[in-house]
C-alpha positions in Angstrom: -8.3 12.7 -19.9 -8.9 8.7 -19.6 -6.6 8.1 -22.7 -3.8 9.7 -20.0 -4.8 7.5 -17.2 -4.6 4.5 -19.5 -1.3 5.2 -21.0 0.0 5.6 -17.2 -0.6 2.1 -16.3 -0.1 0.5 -20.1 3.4 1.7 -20.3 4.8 0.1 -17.6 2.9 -2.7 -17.5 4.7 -3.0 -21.5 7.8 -1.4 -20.3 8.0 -3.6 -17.2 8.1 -7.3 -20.0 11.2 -5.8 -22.0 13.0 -4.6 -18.9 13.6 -8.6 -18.5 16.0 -8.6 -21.7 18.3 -5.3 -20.2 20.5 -4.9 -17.8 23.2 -2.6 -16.2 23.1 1.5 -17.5 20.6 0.4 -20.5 18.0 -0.9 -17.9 18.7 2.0 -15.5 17.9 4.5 -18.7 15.0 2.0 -19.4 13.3 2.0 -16.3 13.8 5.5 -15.2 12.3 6.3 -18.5 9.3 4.4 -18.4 8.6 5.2 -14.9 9.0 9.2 -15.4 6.5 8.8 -18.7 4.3 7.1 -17.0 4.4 9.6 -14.0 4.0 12.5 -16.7 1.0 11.2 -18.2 -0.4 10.1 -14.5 -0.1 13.7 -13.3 -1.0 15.4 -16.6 -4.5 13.3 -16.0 -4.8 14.2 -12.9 -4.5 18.1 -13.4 -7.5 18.0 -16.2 -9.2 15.6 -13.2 -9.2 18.4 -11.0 -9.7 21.7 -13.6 -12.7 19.9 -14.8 -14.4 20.0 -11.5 -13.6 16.2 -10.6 -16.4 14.1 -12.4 -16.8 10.5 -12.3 -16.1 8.9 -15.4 -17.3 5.7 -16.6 -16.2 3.9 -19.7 -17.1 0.4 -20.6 -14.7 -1.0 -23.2 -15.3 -4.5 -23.6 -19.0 -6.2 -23.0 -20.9 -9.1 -23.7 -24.3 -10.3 -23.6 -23.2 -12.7 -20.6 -21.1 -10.9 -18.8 -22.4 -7.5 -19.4 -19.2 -5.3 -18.8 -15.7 -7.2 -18.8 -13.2 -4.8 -19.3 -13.9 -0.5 -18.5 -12.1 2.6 -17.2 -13.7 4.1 -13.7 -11.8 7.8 -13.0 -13.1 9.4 -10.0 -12.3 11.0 -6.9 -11.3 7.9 -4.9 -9.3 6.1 -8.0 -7.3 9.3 -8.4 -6.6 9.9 -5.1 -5.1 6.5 -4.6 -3.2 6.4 -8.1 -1.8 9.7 -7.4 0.2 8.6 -4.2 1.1 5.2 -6.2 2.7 6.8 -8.9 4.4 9.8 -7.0 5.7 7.1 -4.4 6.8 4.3 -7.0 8.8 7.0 -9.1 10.9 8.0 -5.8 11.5 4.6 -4.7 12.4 3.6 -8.5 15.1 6.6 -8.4 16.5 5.2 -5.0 17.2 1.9 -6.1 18.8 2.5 -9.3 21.7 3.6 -6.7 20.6 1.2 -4.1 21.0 -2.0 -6.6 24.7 -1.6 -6.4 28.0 -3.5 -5.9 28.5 -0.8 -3.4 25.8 -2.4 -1.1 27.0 -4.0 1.9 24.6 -6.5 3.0 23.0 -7.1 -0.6 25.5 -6.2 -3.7 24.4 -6.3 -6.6 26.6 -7.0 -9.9 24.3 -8.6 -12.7 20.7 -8.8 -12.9 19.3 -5.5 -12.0 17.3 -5.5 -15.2 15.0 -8.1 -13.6 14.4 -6.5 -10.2 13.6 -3.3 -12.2 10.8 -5.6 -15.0 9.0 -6.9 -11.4 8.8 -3.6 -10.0 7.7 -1.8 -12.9 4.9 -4.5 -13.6 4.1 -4.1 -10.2 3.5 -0.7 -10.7 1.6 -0.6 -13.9 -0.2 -3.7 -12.3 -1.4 -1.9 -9.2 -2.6 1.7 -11.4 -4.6 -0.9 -13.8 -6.0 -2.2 -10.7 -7.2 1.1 -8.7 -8.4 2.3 -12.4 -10.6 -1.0 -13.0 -14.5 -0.6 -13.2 -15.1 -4.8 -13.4 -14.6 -7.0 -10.9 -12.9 -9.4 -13.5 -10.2 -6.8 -14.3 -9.8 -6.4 -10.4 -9.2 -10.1 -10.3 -6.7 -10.1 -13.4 -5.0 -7.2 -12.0 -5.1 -8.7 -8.1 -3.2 -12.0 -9.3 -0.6 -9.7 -11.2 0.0 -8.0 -8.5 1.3 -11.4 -6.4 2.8 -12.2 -9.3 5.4 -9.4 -9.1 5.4 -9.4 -5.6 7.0 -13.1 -5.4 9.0 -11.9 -8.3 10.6 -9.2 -6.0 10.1 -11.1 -2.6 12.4 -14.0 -4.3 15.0 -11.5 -5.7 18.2 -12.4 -3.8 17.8 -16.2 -4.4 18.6 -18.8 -1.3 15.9 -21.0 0.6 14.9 -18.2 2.6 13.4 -15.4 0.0 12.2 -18.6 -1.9 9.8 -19.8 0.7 8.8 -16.1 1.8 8.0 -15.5 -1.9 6.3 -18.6 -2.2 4.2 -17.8 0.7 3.2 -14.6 0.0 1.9 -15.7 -3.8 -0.2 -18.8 -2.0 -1.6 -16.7 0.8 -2.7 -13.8 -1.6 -3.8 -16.4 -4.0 -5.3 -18.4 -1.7 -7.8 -14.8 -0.8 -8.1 -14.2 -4.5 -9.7 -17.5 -5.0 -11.9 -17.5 -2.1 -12.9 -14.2 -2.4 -12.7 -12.4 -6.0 -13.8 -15.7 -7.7 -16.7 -16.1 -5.6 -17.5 -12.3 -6.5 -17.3 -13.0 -9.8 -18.8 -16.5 -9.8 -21.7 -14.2 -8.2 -22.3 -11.4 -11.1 -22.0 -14.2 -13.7 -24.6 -16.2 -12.5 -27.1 -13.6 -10.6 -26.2 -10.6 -12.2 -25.1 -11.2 -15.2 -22.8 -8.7 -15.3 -19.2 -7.7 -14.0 -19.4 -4.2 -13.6 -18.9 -2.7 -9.7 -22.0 -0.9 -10.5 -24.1 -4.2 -10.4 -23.2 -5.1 -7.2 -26.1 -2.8 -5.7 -29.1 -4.8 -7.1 -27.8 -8.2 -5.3 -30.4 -9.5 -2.4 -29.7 -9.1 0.9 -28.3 -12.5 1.7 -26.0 -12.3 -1.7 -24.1 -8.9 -0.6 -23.4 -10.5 2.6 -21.9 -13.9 1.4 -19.7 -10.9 -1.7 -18.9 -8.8 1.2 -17.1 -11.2 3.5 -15.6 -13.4 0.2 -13.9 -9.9 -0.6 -13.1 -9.2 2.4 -11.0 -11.9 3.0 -9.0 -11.2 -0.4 -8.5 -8.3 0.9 -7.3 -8.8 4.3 -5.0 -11.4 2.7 -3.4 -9.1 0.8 -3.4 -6.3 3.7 -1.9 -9.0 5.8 -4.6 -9.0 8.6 -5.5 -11.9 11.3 -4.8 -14.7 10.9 -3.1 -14.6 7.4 -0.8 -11.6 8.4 2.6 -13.7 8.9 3.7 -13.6 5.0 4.3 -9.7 5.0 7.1 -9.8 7.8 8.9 -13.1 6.0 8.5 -10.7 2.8 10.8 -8.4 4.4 14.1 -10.6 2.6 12.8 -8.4 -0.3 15.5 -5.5 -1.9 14.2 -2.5 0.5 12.9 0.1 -2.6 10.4 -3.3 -3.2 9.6 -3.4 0.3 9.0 0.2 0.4 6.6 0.0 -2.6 4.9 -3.2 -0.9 4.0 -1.5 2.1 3.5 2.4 1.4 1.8 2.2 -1.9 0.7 -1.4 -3.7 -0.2 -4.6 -1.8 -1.3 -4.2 1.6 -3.1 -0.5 0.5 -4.6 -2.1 -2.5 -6.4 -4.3 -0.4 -7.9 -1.7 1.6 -9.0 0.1 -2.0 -10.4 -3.2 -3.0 -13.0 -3.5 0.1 -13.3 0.0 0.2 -15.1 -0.3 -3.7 -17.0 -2.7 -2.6 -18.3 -0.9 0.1 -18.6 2.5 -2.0 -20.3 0.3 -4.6 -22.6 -2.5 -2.5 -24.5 0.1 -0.3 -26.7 -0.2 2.2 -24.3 -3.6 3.6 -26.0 -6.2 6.0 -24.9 -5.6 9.8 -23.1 -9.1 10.0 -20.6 -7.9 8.1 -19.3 -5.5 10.4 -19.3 -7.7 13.1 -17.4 -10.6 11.1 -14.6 -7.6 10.1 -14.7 -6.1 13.4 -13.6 -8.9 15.5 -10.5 -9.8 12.6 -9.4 -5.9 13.1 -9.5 -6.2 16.6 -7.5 -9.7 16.8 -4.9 -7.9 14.7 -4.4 -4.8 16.5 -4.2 -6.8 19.8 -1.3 -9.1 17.9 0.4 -5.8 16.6 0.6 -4.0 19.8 2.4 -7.2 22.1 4.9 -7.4 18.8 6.5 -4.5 18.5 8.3 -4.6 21.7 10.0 -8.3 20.2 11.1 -6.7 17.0 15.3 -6.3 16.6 15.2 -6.0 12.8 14.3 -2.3 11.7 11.8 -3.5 8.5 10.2 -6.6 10.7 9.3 -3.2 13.0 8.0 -1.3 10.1 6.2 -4.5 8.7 3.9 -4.6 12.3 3.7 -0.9 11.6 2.3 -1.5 8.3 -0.1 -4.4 9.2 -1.4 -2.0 12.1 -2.1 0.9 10.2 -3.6 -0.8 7.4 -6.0 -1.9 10.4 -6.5 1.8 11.1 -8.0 1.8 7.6 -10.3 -1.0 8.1 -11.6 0.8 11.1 -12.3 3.6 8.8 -14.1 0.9 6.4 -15.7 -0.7 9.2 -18.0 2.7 10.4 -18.5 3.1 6.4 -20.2 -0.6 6.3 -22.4 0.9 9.2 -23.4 3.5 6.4 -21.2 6.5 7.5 -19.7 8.0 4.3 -17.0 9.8 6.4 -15.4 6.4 6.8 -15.1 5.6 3.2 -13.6 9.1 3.3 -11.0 8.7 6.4 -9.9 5.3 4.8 -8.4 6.9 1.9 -7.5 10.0 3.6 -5.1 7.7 5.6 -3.9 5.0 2.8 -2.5 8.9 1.4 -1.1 9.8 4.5 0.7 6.3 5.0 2.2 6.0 2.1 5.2 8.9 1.8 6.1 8.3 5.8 6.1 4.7 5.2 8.3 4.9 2.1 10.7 7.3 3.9 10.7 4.5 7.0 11.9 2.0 4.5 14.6 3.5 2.5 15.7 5.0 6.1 16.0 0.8 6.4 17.5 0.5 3.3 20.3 2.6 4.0 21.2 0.3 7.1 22.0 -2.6 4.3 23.2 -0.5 2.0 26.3 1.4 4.2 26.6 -0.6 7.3 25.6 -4.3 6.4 22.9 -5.2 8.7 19.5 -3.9 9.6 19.3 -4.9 13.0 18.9 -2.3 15.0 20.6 -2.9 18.8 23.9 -2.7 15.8 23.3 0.8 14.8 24.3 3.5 17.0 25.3 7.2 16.3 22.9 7.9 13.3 22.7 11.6 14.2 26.5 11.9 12.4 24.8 11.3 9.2 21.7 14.0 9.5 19.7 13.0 6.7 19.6 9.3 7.5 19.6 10.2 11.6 16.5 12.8 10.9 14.8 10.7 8.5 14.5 7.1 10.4 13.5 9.8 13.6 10.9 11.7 11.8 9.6 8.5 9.9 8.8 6.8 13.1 7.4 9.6 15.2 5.5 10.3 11.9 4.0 6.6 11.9 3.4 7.0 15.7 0.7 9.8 15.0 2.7 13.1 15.8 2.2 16.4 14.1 2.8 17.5 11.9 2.9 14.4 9.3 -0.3 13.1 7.6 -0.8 10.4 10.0 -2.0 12.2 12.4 -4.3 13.9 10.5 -5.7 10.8 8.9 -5.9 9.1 12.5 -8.0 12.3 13.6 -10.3 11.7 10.8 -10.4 8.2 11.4 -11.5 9.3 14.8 -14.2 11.7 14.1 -16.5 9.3 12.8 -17.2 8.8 16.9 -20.9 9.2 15.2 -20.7 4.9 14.5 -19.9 4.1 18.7 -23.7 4.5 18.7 -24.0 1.4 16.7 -21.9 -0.7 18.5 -19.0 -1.3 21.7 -16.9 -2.9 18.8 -16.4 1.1 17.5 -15.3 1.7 20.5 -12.9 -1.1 21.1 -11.6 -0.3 17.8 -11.0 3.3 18.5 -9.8 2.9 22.0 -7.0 -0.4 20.4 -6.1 2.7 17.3 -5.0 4.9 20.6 -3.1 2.1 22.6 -1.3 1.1 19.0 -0.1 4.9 18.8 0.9 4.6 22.3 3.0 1.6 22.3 4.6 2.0 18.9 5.7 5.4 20.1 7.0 4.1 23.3 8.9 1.9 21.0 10.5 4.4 18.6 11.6 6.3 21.4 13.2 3.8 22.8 14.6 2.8 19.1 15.8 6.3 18.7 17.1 6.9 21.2 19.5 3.9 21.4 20.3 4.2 17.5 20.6 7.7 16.6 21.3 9.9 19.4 24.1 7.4 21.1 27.5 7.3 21.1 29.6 5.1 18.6 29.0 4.1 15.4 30.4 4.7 11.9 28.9 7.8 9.2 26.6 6.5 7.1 27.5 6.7 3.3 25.1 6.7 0.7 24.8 8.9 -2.8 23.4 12.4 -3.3 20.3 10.8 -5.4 19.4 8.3 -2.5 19.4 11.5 -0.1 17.5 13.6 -2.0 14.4 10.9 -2.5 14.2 10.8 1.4 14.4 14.3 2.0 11.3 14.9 -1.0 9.8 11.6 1.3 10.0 13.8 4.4 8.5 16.8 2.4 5.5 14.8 1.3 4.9 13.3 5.0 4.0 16.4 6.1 2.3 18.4 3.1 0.2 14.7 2.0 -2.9 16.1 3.8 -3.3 19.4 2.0 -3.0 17.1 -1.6 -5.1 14.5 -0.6 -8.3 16.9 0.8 -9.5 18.0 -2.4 -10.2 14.7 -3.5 -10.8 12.6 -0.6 -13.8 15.0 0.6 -15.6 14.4 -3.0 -14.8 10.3 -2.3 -19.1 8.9 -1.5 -21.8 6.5 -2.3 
């Protein structure tokens, strides 16, 4: 079982380096290829996973006297959960842009160079599985940094000053958290512990777990794009829209809920400053959220609040968990599923703006409904986001919800739960509004895109609304 979990992030993470040298059909065959393999192998893994009753496996393979363990393999409930959805939802934005990198594009055309878009994305990919399957906090570093390495690959795709310096600042904000707060984690287990296993982490003092807790913290709200370092994900938006999709449904800003959320799992019982120090930065960034979707003209600046909001949802899930409810580890995850597929279908919804009428902003697009897959989709993918039934998110805000038990330990709960209904509120006043004006008005022109891109959103759409029944089985086994 582990060899197939290992083999899912190693081949694109070797496929991803020789996808540099190709371009054209041979990188297309390449790519779709590796990705499929690796996909295979990822859901072969999971099936003996869940025949074999869903134990947690531990393998150390690397260790030294000074370090303890450097390098291991950690398959359980909550890694398999997460890779799951990253695989599944990397494969069907991989099969969207090998027709969405084309001269046929409108706004972005693409004649030469494909083969490098497609080596950053599938790094990023095998990057972000060797990250959720890590049982060190040095291989969560490694794999953290490689991650922001592909993301400015694919942030700087289309050239010109303005990708450049969104790229840039992505990689120096994410950096910036990785060095304050993965290096001071493993500055931490190297001199106290002396050891870099997640499993260590339990026997630091008091005053140590606090100092680990808010250092990873703030790597990983850099990387989820939470106050006040949350400006770089909407500048990333100049990204192709299949990266962007990725980005936000399934790698960057979701990998740094997963990298708290271990932390949590791993440093139990937490001090009570930490929640206060986390509550207060959810609370600033739903407030900033809320007054910004209104300003948004651009559909994937829109979905970019959307993803910096519900990503806070999942910290308010984390937050009751660092209170010492195991339901909130639970709910978190149960969400980053839910989010991901709905997200994805939001963003290739986007893409097809560039690709068939040139321009993604959205007071420009009117009479969607006379193209009913890209008309339904960009309807259902924000009234999904907005919490209605019956897509996931709604189901993972109601779990978020039920951990009502943690408003007994403090008014921040509430303010968090009562800000999580007000978002839901306003960003659904929004896409009603957006809808309304884009794809049941008069005017506009058909939108054109191939059979493959159309049959990716409508398998999106599919796994929007069936992503809770997946996700249960494994989520309810996710604990201390």
């Amino acid at each position: 079982m582990e060899e197939l979990f290992v083999l899912s992030f190693s081949i694109p993470l070797v496929g991803g380096l020789l996808l540099f040298k190709l371009d054209g059909k041979k990188a297309d065959y390449f790519m779709l290829i590796t990705v499929i393999l690796a996909t295979l192998l990822n859901l072969a893994g999971v099936y003996e996973f869940y025949s074999s009753g869903m134990p947690s496996i531990h393998k150390t393979m690397v260790s030294s006297g000074t370090f303890g363990e450097v390098y291991g393999l950690l398959i359980d409930p909550m890694s398999v959960c997460v890779g799951l959805v990253v695989i599944t939802a990397g494969l069907l934005f991989m099969l969207y842009a090998k027709d969405y990198m084309s001269p046929e594009n409108k706004e972005h055309p693409v004649y030469e160079g494909k083969g490098r878009f497609y080596a950053w994305m599938v790094l990023f990919i095998g990057a972000t599985l060797a990250f959720i399957y890590s049982s060190s906090v040095l291989q969560l570093l490694i794999f953290f940094e490689i991650m922001s390495l592909a993301c400015w690959g694919v942030v700087s795709y289309y050239g010109g000053k303005k990708a450049k310096r969104a790229a840039y600042k992505a990689l120096l904000v994410t950096n910036f958290g990785a060095m304050l707060g993965l290096y001071t984690a493993v500055g931490i287990g190297i001199t106290r512990l002396h050891d870099l296993s997640l499993f260590a982490y339990s026997n630091l003092t008091d005053d140590l777990k606090l100092i680990v807790f808010i250092a990873v913290m703030i790597a990983a709200f850099t990387k989820s794009a939470q106050f006040p370092l949350y400006s770089w994900l909407p500048d990333a938006m100049v990204a192709p829209t299949p990266a962007s999709a990725f980005l936000h449904g399934a790698a960057m800003v979701e990998m740094g809920v997963y990298l708290l959320a271990r932390f949590i799992q791993f440093m139990q019982p937490i001090p009570k400053e930490g929640f206060y120090v986390m509550a207060a930065l959810i609370i600033a960034t739903q407030v900033i959220c809320i007054l910004m979707y209104p300003l948004q003209k651009s559909a994937k600046r829109l979905l970019a609040y959307s993803t910096i909001a519900e990503s806070g949802l999942m910290y308010v899930a984390l937050a009751t968990a660092v209170l010492g409810l195991q339901g909130g580890l639970q709910a978190s995850m149960f969400q980053l599923f839910n989010h991901a597929y709905i997200k994805g279908l939001a963003f290739l919804t986007a893409g097809t703006f560039s690709y068939a009428l040139g321009t993604l902003e959205m007071d420009r697009i009117k009479g969607l409904i006379k193209s009913p897959v890209v008309g339904y989709g960009w309807t259902f993918a924000l009234l999904g986001l907005a919490g209605v039934p019956p897509f996931g998110v709604f189901f993972g805000k109601l779990g978020i919800l039920s951990n009502a038990e943690a408003m007994k330990e403090s008014a921040l709960v509430i303010a968090m739960f009562v800000l999580l209904l007000i978002d839901s509120a306003v960003f659904l006043m929004v896409s009603l509004k957006r809808i309304h004006g884009m794809v049941f008005s008069e005017g506009g022109e058909e939108v054109e895109i191939t059979p493959l891109m159309k049959a990716v959103m409508i398998i999106l759409l599919l796994l929007a609304m069936i992503a809770p029944y997946i996700a249960y089985p494994l989520v309810v086994k996710v604990g201390w």
